[in-house]
DRENTORKOL-3810 file (N, C-alpha, C; in nm, 4 decimals):
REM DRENTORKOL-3810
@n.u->0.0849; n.v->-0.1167; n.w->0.0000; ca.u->0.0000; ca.v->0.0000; ca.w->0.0000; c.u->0.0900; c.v->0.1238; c.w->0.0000
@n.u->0.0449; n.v->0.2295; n.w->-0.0555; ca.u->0.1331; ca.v->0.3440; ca.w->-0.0934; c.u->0.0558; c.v->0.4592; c.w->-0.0057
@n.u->0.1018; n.v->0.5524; n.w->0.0861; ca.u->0.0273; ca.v->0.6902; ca.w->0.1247; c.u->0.1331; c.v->0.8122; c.w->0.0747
@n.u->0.0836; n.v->0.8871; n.w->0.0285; ca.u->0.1374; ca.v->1.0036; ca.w->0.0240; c.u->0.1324; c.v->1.0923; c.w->0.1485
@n.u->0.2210; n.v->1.0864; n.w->0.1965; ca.u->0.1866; ca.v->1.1592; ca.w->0.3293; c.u->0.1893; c.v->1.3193; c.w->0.3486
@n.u->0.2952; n.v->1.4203; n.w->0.3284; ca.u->0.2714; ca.v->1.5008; ca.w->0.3132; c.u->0.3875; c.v->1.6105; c.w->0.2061
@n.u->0.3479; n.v->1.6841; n.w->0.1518; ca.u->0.4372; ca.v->1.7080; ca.w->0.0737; c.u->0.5227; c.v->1.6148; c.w->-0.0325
@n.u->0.6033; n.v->1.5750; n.w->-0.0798; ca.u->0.6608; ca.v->1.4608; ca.w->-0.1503; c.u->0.6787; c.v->1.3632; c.w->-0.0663
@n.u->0.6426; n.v->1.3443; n.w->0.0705; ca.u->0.6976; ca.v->1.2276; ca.w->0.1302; c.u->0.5848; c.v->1.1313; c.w->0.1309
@n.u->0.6131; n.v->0.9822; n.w->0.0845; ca.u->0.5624; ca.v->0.8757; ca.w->0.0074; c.u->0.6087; c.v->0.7440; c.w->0.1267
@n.u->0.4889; n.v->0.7176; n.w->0.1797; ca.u->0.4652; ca.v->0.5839; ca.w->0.2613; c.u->0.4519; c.v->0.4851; c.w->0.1793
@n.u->0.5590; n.v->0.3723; n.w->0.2154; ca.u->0.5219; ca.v->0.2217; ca.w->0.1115; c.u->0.5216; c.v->0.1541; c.w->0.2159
@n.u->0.3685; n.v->0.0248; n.w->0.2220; ca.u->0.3620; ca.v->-0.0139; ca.w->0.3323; c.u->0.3401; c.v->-0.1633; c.w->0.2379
@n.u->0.4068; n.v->-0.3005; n.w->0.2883; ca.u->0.4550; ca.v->-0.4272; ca.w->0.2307; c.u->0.4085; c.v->-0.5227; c.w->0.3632
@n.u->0.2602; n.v->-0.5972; n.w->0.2950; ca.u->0.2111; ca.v->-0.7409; ca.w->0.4446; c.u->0.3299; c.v->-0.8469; c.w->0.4072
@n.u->0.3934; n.v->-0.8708; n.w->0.4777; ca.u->0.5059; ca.v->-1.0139; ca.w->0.4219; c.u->0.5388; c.v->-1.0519; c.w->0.5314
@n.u->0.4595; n.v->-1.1448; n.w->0.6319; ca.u->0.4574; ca.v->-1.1762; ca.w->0.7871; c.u->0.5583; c.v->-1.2560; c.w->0.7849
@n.u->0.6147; n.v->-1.3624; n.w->0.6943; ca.u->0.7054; ca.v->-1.4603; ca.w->0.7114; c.u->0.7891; c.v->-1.4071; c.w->0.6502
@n.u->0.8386; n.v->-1.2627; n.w->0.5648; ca.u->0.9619; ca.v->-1.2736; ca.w->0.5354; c.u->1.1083; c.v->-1.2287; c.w->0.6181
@n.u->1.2247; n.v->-1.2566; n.w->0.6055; ca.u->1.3895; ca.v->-1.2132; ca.w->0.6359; c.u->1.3998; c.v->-1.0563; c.w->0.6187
@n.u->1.3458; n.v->-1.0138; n.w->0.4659; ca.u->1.4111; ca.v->-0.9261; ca.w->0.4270; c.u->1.3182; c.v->-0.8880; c.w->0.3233
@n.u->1.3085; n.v->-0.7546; n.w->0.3128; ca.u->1.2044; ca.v->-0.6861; ca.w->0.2370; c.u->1.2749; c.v->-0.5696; c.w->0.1816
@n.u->1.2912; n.v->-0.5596; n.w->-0.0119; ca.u->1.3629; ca.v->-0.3879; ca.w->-0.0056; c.u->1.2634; c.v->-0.3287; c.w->-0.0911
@n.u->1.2400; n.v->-0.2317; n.w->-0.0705; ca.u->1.2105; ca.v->-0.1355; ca.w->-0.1669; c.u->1.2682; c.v->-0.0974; c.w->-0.3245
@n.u->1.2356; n.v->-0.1147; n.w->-0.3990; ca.u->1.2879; ca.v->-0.1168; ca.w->-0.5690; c.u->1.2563; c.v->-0.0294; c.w->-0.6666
@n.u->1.2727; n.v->0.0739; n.w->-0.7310; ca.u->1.1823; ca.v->0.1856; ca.w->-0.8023; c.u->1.2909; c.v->0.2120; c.w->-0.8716
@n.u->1.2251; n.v->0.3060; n.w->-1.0212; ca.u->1.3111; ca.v->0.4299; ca.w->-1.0554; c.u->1.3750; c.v->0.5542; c.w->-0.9834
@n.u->1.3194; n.v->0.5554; n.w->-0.8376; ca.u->1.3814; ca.v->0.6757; ca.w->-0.7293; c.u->1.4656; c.v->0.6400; c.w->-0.7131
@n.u->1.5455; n.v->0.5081; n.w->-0.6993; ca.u->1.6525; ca.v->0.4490; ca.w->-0.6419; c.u->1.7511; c.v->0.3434; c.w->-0.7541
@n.u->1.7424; n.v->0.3847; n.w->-0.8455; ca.u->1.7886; ca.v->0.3221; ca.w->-0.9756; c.u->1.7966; c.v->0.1271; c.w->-0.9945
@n.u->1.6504; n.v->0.0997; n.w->-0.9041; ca.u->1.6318; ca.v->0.0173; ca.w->-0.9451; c.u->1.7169; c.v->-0.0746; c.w->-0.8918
@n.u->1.7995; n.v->-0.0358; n.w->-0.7746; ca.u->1.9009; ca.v->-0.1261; ca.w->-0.6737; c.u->1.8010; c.v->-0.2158; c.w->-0.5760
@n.u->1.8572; n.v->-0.3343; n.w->-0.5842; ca.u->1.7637; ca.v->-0.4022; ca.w->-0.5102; c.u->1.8256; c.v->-0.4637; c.w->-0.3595
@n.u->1.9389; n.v->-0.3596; n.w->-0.3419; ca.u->1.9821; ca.v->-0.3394; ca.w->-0.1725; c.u->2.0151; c.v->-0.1826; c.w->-0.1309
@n.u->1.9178; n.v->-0.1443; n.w->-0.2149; ca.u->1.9838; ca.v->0.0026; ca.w->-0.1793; c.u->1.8412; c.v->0.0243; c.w->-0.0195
@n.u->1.7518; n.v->0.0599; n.w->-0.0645; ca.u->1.6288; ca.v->0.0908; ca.w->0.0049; c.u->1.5905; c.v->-0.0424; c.w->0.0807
@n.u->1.5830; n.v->-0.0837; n.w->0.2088; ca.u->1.5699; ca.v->-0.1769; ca.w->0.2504; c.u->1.4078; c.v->-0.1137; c.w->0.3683
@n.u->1.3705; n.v->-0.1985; n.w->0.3687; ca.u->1.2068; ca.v->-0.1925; ca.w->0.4673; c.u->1.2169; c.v->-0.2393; c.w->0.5898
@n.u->1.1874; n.v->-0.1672; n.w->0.7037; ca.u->1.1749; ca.v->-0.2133; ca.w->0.8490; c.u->1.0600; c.v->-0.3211; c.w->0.8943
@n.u->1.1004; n.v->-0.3984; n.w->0.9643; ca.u->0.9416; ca.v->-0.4949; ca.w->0.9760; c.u->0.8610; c.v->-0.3959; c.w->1.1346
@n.u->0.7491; n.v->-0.3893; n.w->1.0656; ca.u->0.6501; ca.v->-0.3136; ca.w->1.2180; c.u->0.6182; c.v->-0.4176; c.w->1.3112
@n.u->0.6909; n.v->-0.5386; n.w->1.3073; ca.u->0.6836; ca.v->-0.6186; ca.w->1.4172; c.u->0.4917; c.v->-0.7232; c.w->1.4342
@n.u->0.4045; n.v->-0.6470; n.w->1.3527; ca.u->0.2995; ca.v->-0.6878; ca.w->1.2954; c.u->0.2624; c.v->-0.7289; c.w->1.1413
@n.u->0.3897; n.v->-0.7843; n.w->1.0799; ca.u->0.3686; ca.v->-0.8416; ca.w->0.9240; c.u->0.3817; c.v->-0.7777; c.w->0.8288
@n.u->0.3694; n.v->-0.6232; n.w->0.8669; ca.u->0.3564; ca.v->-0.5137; ca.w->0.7983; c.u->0.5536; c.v->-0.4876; c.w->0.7807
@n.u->0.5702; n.v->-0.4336; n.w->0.6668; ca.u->0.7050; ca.v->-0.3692; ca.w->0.6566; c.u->0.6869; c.v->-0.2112; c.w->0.5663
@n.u->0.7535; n.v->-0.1112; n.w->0.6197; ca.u->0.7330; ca.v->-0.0200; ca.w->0.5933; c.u->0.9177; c.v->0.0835; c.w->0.5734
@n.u->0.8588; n.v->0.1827; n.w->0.4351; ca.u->0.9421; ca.v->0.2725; ca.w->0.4583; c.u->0.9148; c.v->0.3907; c.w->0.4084
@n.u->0.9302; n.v->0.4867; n.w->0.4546; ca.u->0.9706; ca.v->0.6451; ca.w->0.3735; c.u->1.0130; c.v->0.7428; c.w->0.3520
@n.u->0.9973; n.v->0.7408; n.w->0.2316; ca.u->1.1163; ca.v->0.8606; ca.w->0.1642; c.u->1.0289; c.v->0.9674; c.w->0.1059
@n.u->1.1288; n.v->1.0328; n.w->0.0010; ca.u->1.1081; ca.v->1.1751; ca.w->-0.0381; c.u->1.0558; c.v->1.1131; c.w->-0.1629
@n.u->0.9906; n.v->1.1650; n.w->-0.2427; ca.u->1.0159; ca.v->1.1830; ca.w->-0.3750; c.u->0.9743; c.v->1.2653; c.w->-0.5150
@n.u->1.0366; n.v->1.2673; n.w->-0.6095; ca.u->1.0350; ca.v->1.4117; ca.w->-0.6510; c.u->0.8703; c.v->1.3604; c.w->-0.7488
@n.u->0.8321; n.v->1.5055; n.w->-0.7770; ca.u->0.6763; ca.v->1.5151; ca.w->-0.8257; c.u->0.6701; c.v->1.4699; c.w->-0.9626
@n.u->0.5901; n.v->1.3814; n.w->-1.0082; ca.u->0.5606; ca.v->1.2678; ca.w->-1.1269; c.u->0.5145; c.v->1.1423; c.w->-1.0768
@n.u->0.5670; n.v->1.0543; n.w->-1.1996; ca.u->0.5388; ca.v->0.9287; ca.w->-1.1861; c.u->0.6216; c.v->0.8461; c.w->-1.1524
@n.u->0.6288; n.v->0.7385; n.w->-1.0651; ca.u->0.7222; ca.v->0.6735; ca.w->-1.0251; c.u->0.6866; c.v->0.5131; c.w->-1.0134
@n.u->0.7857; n.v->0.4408; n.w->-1.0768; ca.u->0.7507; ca.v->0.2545; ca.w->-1.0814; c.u->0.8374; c.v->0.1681; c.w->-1.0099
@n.u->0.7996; n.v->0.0406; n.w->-0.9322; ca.u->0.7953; ca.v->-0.0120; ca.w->-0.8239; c.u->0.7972; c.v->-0.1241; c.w->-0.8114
@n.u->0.8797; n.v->-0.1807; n.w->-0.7645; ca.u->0.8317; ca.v->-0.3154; ca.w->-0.6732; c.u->0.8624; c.v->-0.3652; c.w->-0.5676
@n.u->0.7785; n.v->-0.4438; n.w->-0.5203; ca.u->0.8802; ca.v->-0.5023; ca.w->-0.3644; c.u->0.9972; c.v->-0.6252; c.w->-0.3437
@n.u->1.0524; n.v->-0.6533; n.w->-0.3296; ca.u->1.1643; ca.v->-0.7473; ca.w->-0.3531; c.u->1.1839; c.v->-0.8603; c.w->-0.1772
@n.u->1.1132; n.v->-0.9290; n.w->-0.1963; ca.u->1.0957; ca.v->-1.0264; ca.w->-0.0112; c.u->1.1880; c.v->-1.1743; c.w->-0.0571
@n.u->1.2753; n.v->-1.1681; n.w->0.0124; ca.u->1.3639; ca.v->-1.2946; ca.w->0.0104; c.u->1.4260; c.v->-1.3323; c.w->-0.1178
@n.u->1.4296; n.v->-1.2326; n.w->-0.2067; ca.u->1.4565; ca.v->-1.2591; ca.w->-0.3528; c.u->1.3205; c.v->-1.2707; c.w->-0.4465
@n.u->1.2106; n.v->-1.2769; n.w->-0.4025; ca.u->1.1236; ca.v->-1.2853; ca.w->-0.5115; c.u->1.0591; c.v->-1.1451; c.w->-0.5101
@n.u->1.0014; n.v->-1.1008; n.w->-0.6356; ca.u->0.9264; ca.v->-0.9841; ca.w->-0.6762; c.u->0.8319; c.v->-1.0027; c.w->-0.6433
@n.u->0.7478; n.v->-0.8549; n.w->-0.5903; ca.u->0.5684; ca.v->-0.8829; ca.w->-0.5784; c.u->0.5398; c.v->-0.7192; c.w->-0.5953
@n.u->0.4079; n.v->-0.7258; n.w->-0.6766; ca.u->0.3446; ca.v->-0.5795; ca.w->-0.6898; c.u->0.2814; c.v->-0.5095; c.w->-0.5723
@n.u->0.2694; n.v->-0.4651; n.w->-0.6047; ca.u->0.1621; ca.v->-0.3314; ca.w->-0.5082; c.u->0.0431; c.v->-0.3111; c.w->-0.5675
@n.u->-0.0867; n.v->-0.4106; n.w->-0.5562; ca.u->-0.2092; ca.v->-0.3689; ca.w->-0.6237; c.u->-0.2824; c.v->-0.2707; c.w->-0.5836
@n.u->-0.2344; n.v->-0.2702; n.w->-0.4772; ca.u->-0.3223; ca.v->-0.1206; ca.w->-0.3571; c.u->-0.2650; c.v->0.0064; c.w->-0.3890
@n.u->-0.0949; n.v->-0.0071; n.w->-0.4889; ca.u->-0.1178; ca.v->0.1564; ca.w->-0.5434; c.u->-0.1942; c.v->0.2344; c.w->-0.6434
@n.u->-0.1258; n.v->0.3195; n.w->-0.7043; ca.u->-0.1729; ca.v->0.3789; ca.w->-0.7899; c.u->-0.2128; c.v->0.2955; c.w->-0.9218
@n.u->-0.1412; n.v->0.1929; n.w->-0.9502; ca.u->-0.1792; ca.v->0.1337; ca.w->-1.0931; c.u->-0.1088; c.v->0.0741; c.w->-1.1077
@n.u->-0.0660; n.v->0.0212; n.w->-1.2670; ca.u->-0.0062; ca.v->-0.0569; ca.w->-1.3113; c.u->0.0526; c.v->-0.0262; c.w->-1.4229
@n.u->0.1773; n.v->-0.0397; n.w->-1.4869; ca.u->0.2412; ca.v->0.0128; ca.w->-1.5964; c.u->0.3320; c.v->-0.0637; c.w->-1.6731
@n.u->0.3640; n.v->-0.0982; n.w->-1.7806; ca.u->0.4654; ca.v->-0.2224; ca.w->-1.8291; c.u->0.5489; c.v->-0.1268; c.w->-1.8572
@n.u->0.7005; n.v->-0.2015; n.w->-1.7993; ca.u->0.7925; ca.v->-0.1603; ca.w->-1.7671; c.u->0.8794; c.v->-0.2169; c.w->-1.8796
@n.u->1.0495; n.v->-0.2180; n.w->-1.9277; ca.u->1.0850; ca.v->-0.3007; ca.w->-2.0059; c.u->1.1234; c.v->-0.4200; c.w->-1.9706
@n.u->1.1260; n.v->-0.5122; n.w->-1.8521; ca.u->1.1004; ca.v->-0.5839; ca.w->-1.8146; c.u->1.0166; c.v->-0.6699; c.w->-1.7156
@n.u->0.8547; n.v->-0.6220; n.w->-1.7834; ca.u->0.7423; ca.v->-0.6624; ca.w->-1.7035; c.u->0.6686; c.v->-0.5411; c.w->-1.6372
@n.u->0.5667; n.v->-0.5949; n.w->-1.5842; ca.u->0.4562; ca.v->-0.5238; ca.w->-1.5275; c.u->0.5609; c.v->-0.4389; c.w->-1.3972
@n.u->0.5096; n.v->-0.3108; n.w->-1.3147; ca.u->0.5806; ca.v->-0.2830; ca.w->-1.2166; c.u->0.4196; c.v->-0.2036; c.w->-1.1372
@n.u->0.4665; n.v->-0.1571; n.w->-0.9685; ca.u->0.3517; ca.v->-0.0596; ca.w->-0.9527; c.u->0.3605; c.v->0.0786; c.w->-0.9378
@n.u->0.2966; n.v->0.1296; n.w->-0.9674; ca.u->0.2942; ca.v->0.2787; ca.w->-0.9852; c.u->0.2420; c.v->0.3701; c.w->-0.8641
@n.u->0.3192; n.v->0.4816; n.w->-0.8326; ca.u->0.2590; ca.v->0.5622; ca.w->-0.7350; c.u->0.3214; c.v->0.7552; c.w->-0.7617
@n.u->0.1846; n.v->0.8068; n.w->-0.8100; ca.u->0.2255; ca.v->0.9817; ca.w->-0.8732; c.u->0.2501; c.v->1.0176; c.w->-0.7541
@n.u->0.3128; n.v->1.1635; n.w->-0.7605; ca.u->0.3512; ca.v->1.2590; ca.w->-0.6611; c.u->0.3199; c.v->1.3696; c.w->-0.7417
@n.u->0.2084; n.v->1.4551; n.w->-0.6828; ca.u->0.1308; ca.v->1.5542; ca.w->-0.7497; c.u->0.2335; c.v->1.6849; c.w->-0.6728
@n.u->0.2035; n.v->1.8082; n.w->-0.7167; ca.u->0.2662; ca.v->1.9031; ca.w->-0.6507; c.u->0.1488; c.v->1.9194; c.w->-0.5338
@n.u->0.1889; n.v->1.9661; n.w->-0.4262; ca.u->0.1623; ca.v->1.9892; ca.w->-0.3034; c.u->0.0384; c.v->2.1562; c.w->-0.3325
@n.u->-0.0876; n.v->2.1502; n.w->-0.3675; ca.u->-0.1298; ca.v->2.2385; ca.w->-0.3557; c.u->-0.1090; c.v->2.3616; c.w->-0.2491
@n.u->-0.1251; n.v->2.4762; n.w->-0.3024; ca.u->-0.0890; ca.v->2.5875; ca.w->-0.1912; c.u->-0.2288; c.v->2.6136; c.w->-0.1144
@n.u->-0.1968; n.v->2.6275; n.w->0.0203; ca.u->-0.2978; ca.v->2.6610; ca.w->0.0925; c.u->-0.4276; c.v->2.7965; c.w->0.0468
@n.u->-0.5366; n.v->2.7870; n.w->0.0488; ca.u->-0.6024; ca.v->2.8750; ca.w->0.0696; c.u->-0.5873; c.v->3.0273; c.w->0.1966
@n.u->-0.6731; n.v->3.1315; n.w->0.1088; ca.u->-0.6024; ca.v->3.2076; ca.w->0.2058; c.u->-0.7438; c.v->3.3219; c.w->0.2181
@n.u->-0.8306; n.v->3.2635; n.w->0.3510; ca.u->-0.9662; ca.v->3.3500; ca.w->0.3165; c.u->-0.9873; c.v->3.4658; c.w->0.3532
@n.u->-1.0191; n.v->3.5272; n.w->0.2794; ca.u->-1.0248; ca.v->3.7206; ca.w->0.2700; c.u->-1.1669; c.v->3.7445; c.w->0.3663
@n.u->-1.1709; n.v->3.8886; n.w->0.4257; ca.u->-1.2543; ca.v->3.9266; ca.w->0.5127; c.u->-1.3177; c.v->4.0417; c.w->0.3818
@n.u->-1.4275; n.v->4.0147; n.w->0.3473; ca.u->-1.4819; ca.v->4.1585; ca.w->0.3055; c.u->-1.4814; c.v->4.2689; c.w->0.3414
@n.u->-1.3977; n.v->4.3420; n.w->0.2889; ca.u->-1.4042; ca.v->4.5246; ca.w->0.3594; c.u->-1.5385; c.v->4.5935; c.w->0.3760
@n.u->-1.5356; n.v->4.6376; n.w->0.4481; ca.u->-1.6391; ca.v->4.7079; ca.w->0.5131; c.u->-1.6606; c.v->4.8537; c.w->0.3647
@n.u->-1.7896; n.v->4.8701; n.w->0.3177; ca.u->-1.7308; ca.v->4.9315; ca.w->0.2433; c.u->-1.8767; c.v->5.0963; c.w->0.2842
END
């Protein structure tokens, strides 16, 4: 599961109760599959997050050596070697800013 949390920073959250080792894999990270490594939440869940810059970005999770998608993100995209998952990073809308009518 993917949250955008605030500003560019991007929650990837991975259920893999029985695995060793869980990394994170994307075009943010050139696709190193020991660079980004995932903490286990001690409840099955493995989680990590980072920054990342505003677009589109493709994915996978990497548990004990085997690949697995993310159907709970954003989508799905064929990659040049296979399907991957997808998660955008929109620009951070600017706050509203509400005006008092002048007294006129």
């Amino acid at each position: 599961m993917v949250t955008l949390k605030s500003r560019n920073r991007v929650e990837f959250r991975f259920f893999r109760p029985n695995a060793r080792q869980v990394f994170l894999v994307g075009d943010f990270n050139g696709w190193s599959n020991t660079t980004t490594p995932m903490k286990p939440t001690g409840t099955g869940e493995w989680v990590h997050v980072t920054p990342l810059t505003r677009g589109v970005h493709q994915f996978k999770y990497l548990a004990d050596g085997e690949w697995y998608l993310d159907y709970a993100a954003f989508g799905l995209e064929k990659g040049p070697y296979g399907w991957n998952s997808v998660v955008v990073v929109e620009p951070t809308p600017l706050p509203r800013h509400h005006s008092t009518p002048s007294a006129a």
